[in-house]
Every structure is written in C-alpha cells, then in structure tokens.
KOLRO-878145 format. One line per 5 residues: number of its first residue (from 1); for each residue x, y, z of N, C-alpha, C, O, CB. Coordinates in Angstrom, 2 decimals, padded with zeros to 5 digits. Glycine has a CB too. Example, Ala and Ser with C-alpha at 12.3 -4.5 7.8 and 13.67 -1.06 7.14 Angstrom:
1) 013.19,-005.69,007.80,012.30,-004.50,007.80,013.20,-003.30,007.80,014.24,-003.32,008.46,011.31,-004.47,009.05  012.85,-002.25,007.08,013.67,-001.06,007.14,012.90,000.03,007.87,013.41,001.14,008.04,014.08,-000.60,005.72
end
This chain:
1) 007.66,096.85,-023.76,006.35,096.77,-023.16,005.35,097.36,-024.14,005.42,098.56,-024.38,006.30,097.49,-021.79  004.32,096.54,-024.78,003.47,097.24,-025.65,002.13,097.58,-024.80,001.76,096.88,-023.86,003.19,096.36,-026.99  001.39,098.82,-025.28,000.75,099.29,-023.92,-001.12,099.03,-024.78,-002.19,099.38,-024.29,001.43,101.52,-023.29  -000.93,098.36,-026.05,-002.64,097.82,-026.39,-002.68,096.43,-025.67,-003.67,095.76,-025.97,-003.09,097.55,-028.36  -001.69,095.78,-024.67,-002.03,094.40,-024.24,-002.58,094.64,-022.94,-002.35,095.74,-022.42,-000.83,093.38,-024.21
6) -003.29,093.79,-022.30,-003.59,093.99,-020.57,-004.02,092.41,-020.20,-004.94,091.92,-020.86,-005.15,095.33,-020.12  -003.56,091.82,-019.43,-003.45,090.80,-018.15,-004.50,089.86,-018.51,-005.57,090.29,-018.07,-003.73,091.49,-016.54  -004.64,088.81,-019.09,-005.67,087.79,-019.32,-006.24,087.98,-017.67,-007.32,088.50,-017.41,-004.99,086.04,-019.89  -005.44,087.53,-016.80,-006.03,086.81,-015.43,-006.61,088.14,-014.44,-007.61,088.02,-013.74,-004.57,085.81,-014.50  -005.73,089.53,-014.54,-006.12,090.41,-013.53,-006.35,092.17,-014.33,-006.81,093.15,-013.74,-004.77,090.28,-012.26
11) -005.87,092.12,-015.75,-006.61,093.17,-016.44,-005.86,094.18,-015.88,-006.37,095.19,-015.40,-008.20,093.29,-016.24  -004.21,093.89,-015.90,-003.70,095.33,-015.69,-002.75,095.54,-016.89,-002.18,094.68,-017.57,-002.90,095.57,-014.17  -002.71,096.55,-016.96,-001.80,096.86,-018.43,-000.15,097.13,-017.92,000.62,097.63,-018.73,-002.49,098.56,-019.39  000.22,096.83,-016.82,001.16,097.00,-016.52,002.54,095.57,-016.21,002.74,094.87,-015.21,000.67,097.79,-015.61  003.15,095.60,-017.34,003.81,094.54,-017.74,005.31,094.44,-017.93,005.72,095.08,-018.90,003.30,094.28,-018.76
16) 006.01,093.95,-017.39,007.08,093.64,-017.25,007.68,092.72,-017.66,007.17,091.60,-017.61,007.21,093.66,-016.48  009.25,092.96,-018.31,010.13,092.06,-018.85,011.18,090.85,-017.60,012.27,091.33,-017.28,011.11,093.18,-019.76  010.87,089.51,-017.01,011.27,088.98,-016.32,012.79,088.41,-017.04,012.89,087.91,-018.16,010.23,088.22,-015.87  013.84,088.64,-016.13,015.14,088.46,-016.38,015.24,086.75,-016.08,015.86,086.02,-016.85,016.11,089.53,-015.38  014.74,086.38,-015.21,015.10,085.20,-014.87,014.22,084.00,-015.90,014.36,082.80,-015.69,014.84,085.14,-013.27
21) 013.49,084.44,-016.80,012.51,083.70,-017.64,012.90,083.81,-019.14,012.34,083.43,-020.17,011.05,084.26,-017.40  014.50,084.73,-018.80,015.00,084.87,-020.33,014.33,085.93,-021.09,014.24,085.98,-022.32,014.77,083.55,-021.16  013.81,086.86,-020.16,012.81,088.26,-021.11,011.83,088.22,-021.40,011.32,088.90,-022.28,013.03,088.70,-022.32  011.10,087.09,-020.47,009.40,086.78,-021.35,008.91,087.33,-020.37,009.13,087.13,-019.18,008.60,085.08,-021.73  007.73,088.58,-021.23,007.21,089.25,-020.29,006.01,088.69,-019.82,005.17,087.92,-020.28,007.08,090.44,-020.65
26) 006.28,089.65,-018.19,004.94,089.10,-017.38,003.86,089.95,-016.95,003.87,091.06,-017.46,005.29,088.51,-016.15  002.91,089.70,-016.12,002.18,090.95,-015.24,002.83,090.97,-014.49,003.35,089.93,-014.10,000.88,090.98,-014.66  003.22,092.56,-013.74,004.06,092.68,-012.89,003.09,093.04,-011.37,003.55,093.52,-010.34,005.13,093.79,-013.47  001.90,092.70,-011.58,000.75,092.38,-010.59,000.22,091.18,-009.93,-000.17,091.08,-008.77,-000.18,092.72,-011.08  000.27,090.18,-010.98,-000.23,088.63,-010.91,001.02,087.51,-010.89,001.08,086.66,-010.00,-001.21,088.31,-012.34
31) 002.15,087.61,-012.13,002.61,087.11,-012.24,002.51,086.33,-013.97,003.41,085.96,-014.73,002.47,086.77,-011.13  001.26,086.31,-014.08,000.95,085.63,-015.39,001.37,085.93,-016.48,001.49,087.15,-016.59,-000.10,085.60,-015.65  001.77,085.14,-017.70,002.37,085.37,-018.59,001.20,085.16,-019.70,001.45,084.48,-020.69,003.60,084.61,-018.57  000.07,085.69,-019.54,-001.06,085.47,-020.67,-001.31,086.67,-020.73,-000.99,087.35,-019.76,-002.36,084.58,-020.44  -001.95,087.31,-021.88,-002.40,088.55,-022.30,-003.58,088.32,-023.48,-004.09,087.45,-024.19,-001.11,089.41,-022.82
36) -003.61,089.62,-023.19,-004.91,090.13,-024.36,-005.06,091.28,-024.99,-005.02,092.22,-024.19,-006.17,090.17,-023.85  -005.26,091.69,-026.34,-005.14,092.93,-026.50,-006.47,093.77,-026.11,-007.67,093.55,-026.26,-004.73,093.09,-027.82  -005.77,094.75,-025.58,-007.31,095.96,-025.40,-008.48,095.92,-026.80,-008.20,095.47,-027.91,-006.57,098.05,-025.40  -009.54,096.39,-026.48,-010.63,095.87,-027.24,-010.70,097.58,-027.07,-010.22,098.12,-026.07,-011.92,094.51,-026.67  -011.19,098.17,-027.90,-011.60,099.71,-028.10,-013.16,099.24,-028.42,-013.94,100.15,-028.16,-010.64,100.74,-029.53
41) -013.59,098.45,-028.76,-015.12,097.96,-029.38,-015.50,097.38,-028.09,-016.14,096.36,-028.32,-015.21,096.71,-030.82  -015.40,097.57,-026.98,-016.10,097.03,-026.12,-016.64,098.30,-025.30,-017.76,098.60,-024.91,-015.30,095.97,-025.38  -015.18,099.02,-025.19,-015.80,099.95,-025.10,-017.24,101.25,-025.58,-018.24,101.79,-025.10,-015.04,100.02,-025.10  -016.69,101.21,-026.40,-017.63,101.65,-027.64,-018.98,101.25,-027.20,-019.74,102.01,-026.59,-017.25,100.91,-029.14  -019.26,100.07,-027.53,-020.63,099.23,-027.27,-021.07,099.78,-025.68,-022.23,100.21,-025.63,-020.31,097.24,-027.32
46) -020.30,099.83,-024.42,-020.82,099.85,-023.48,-021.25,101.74,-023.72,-022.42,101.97,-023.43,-019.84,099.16,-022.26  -020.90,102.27,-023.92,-021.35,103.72,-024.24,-022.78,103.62,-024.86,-023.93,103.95,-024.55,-020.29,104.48,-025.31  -022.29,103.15,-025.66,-023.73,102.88,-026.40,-025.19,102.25,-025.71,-026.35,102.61,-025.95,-023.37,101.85,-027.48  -024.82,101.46,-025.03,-025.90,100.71,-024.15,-026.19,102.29,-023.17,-027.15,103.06,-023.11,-025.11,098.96,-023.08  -025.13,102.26,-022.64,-025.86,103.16,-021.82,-026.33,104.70,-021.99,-026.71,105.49,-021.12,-025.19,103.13,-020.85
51) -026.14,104.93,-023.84,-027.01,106.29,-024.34,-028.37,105.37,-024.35,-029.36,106.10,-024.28,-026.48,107.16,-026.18  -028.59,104.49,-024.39,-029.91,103.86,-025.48,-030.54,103.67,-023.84,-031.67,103.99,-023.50,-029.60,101.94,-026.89  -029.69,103.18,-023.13,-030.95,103.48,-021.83,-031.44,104.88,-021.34,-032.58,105.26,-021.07,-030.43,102.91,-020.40  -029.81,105.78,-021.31,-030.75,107.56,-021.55,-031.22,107.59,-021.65,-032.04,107.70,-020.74,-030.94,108.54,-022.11  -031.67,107.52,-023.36,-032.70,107.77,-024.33,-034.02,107.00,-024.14,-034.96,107.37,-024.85,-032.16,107.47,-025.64
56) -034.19,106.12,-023.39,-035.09,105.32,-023.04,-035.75,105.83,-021.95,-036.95,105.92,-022.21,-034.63,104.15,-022.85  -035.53,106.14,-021.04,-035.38,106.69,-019.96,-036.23,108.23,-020.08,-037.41,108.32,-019.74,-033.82,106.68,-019.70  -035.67,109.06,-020.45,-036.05,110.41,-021.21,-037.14,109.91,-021.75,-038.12,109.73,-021.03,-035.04,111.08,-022.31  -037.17,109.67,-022.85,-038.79,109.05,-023.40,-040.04,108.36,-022.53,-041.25,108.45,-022.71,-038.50,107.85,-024.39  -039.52,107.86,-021.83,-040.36,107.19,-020.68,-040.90,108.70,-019.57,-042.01,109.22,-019.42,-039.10,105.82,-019.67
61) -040.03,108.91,-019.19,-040.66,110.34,-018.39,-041.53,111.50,-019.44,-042.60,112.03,-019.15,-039.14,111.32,-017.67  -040.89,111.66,-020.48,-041.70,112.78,-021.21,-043.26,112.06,-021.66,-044.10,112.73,-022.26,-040.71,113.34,-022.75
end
C-alpha cells in the first residue's frame, strides 16, 4: 500500500490489496481501482491564497 496515492473517485488514501482481482489494489471505501498521487503543491497554494487574503484584509482595516 503506498500512502502518496489517494482515490481518483472518493479521495481516501486508504487502499487495499483485492485477492479476488489477483492483488490489484483497490479503495477499500468506493471500490475503485483509479488513483492519484497526493499533490503537496496544492496544498501549498491553498495556504497561500488564504495568507494573501489575511494580508488583504489587515490592510483594508488599518
């Protein structure tokens, strides 16, 4: 189970190896066998948006 992937369809990182599919892992939430790797830059960016509205914000009142 590699833990930078999470759930194309429902975005859970919790993934499981199906026996009856010959070991192809699945979401063990949805069912789906699509993934995506975690994005650390999305994060990032949303931090960012929301210092720059802070900072916007603050400036606007002072």
């Amino acid at each position: 189970m590699s833990v930078n992937r999470v759930c194309f369809n429902c975005g859970s990182s919790s993934l499981v190896s199906d026996r009856s599919l010959g070991g192809k892992i699945v979401c063990s939430k949805c069912g789906s066998s699509s993934f995506k790797n975690k994005s650390s830059s999305f994060l990032k960016s949303k931090k960012f948006v929301f210092l720059a509205i802070a900072i916007a914000i603050f400036i606007i009142v002072i």
